[in-house]
N, C-alpha and C positions, 0 to 999 in steps of 0.2 A: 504494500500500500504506500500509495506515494505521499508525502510528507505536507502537512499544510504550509498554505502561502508564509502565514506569522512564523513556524518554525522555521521553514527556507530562511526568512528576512533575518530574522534573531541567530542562528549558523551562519549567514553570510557576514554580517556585522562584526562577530567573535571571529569569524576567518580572519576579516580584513585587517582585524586591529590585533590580533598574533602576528600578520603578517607584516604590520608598521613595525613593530617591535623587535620582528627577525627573531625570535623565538617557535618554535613549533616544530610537533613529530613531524616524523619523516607520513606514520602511520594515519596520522589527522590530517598531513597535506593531499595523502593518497584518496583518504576517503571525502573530505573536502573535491575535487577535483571532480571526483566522480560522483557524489552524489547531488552536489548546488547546478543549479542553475546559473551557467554562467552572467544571463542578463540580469541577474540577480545581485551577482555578484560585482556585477561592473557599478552596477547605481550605489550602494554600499559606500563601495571606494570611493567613485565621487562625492559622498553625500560626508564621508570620512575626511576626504583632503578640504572639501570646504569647509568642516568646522574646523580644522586644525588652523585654517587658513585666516578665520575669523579670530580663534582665539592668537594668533598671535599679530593680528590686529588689535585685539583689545591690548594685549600685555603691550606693545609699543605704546600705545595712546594715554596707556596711565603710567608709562614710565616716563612718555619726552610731556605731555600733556600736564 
């Protein structure tokens, strides 16, 4: 049985943010790979690099600000 949308989302999320870290099995990258959704996993990422991206917009704006 194939996995609901919310678990995809919330597995794709923890992939991506193991993957920021550069920490993670070899065993959880395998099953990651093959069992996400890749479109899944793309929006994730983007949706990951834009808050990182956000938050260090905030940390500059209250550091020179």
């Amino acid at each position: 049985m194939a996995e609901s949308t919310k678990a995809q989302v919330v597995r794709a999320f923890r992939a991506v943010f193991w993957a920021f870290l550069g920490v993670n099995k070899r065993k959880n990258l395998e099953a990651d790979a093959t069992q996400l959704n890749p479109v899944v996993v793309v929006i994730a990422a983007l949706a990951a690099v834009g808050a990182f991206i956000a938050l260090l917009l905030l940390i500059v704006n209250l550091v020179v600000g």
